[in-house]
C-alpha positions in Angstrom: -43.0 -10.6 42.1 -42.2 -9.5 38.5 -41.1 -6.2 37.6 -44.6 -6.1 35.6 -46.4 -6.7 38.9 -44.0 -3.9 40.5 -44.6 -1.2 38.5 -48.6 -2.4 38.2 -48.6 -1.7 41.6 -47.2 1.4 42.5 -49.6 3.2 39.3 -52.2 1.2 41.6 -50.9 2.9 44.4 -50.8 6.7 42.6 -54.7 5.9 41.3 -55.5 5.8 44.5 -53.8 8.2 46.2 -55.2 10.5 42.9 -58.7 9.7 43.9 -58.2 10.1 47.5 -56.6 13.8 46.9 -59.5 14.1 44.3 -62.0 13.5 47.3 -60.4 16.4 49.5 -60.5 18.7 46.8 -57.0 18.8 45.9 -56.8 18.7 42.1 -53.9 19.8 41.9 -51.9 17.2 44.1 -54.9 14.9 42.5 -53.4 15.4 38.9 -49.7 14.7 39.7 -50.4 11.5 41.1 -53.3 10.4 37.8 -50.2 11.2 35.3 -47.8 9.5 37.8 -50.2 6.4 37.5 -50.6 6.9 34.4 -46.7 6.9 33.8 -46.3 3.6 35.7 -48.8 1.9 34.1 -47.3 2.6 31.0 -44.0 1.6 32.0 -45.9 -2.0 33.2 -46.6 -2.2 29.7 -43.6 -1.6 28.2 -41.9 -4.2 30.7 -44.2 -6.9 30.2 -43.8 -6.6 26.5 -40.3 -7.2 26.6 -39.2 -3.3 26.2 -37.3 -2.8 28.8 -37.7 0.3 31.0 -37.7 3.5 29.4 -36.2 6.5 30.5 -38.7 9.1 30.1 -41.5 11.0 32.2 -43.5 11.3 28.7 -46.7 9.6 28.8 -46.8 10.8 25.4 -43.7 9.3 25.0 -44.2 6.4 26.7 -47.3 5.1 25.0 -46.0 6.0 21.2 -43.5 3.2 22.2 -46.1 0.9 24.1 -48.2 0.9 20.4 
């Protein structure tokens, strides 16, 4: 498995864990795991494109460099 597939997984993972917690009514535990997701995803990107991984918890960050 590529490290793509890796990280596309575990924001897979964190989505739905999000939606699960989202379900029970726990937004709060709901929106650490949709920008965790979202962080990995991003990350994916950023692999599969040949970046590397980036050090940063930023999803601002992270998708300025993704562009």
């Amino acid at each position: 498995m590529s490290d793509f597939d890796l990280w596309l997984e575990k924001a897979e993972d964190d989505l739905d864990a999000a939606r699960y917690m989202k379900e029970g009514k726990r937004f709060s535990q709901a929106a650490f795991l949709y920008q965790q997701a979202a962080e990995k995803a991003l990350k994916a990107i950023l692999v599969k494109e040949g970046e590397g991984l980036f050090q940063s918890h930023d999803c601002f960050v992270l998708a300025k460099k993704a562009d």
